[in-house]
N, C-alpha and C positions, 0 to 999 in steps of 0.2 A: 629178861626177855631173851627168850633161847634166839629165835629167827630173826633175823631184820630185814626190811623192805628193799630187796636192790632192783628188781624189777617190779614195774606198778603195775604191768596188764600182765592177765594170767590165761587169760580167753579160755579160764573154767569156768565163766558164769555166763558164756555167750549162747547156755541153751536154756535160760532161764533159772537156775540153781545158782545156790551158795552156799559157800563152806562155813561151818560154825567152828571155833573153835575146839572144839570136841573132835574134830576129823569130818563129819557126817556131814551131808547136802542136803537144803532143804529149797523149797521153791522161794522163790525172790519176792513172790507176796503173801509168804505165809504171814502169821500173826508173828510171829517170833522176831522177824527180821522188819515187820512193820514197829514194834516195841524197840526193836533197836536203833532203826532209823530215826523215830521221833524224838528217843532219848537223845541221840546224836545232834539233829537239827536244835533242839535246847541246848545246848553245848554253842552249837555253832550262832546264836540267838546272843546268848550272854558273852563270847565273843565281839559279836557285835556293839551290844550295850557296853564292853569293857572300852570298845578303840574311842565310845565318845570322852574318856576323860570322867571319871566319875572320882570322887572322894576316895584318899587311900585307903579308910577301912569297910567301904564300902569294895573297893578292890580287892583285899585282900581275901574279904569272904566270898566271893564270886569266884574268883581265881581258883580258891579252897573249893568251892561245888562242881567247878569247870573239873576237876581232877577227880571228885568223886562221880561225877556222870560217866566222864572216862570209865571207872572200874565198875559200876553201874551195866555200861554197854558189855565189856568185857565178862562179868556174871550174866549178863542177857545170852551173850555168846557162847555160852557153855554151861550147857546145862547144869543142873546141879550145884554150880558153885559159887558161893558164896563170898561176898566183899562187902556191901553196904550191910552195916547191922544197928541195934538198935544205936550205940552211941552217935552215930551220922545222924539218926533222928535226933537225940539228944541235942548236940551240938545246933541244928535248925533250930527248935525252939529257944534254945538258950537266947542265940542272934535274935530270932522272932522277938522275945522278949528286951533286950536291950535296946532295939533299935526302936521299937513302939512304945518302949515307956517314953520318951521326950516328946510324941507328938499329941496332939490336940485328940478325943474321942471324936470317932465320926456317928454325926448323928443322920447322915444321907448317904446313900452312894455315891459313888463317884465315878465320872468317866474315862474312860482311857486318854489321858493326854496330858496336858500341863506342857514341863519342857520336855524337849527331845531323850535324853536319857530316861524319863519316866515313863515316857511314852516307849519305847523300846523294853523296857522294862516289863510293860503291862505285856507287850507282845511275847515275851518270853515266860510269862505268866500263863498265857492263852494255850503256849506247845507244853509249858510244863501239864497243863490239865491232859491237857488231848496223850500225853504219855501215860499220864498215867489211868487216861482212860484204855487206851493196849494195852497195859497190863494186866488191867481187869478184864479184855478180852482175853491174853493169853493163858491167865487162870483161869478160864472157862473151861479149857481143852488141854492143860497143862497143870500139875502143880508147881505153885512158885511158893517160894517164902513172903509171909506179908510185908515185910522189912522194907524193901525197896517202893511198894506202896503206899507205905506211910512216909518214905523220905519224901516222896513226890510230890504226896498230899501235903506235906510240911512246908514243902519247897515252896509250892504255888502261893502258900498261904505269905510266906517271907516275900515273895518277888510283890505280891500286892505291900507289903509293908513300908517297902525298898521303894517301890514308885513313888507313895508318900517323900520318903526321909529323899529322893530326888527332888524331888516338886520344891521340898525348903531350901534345900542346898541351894538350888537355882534362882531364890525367894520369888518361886511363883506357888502360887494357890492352887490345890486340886479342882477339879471340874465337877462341879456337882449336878446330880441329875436332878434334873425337876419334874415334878410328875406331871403329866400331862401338859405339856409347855405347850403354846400355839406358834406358829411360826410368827418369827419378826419380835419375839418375846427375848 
């Protein structure tokens, strides 16, 4: 990293712009910077899930996507350039695949909750979507590589997996939906 942070305020962005990477200004609520934000707040999401104390290898693959969201944000940040590529996918399924082989097949849905890490879990499941639903805006109006799209759609699919393999950790049960439940049911 060429630059380092020694002042935090720059009072370049106090007329509504911001700088990408790249050098260039773009408005503060373009799709771009919105794609970046959300990717950001998932970051800051599994952060949070991390300080409950969850399972070391459950830590350590989190930690691992907290750094790839990082470079994630930073390819958001400048145009053109590339950091997440297919093996980031790769690597997501593989997880997907190990951590789901040990649990039980769901035959209902399930609701957001159980214990506290799972439940935070599912919340960072919910921003992983909405990110990468900006990215699908921002290829509307932009070419992007699909790569980071399919990390995301990967991602989402792992953090509902990871809410499960939370819920046993904690030996509680997922919450399942019932159709049409009446109240007091």
């Amino acid at each position: 990293m060429g630059n380092r942070l020694s002042k935090i305020y720059t009072r370049t962005g106090d007329t509504g712009t911001t700088g990408l990477g790249d050098g260039s200004r773009v408005p503060k609520d373009s799709e771009r910077i919105e794609a970046i934000g959300t990717v950001d707040e998932l970051n800051s999401a599994l952060g949070l899930l991390l300080a409950e104390g969850v399972a070391e290898d459950v830590a350590e693959l989190l930690t691992q996507i907290q750094h790839e969201l990082f470079d994630l944000g930073g390819e958001l940040s400048i145009p053109g350039h590339v950091s997440i590529g297919d093996q980031h996918v790769a690597h997501l399924e593989a997880s997907l695949d190990a951590f789901n082989a040990d649990l039980p097949p769901l035959k209902e849905f399930i609701l957001p909750g159980g214990s506290r890490p799972a439940a935070l879990a599912h919340v960072a499941r919910t921003v992983c979507r909405r990110a990468e639903r900006s990215l699908v805006a921002l290829g509307q109006s932009e070419q992007l590589p699909g790569v980071p799209q399919r990390y995301l759609n990967r991602l989402s699919d792992l953090l509902f997996v990871l809410c499960r393999v939370l819920n046993r950790n904690a030996d509680r049960e997922d919450v399942y939906w019932q159709k049409n439940r009446t109240p007091g049911t």
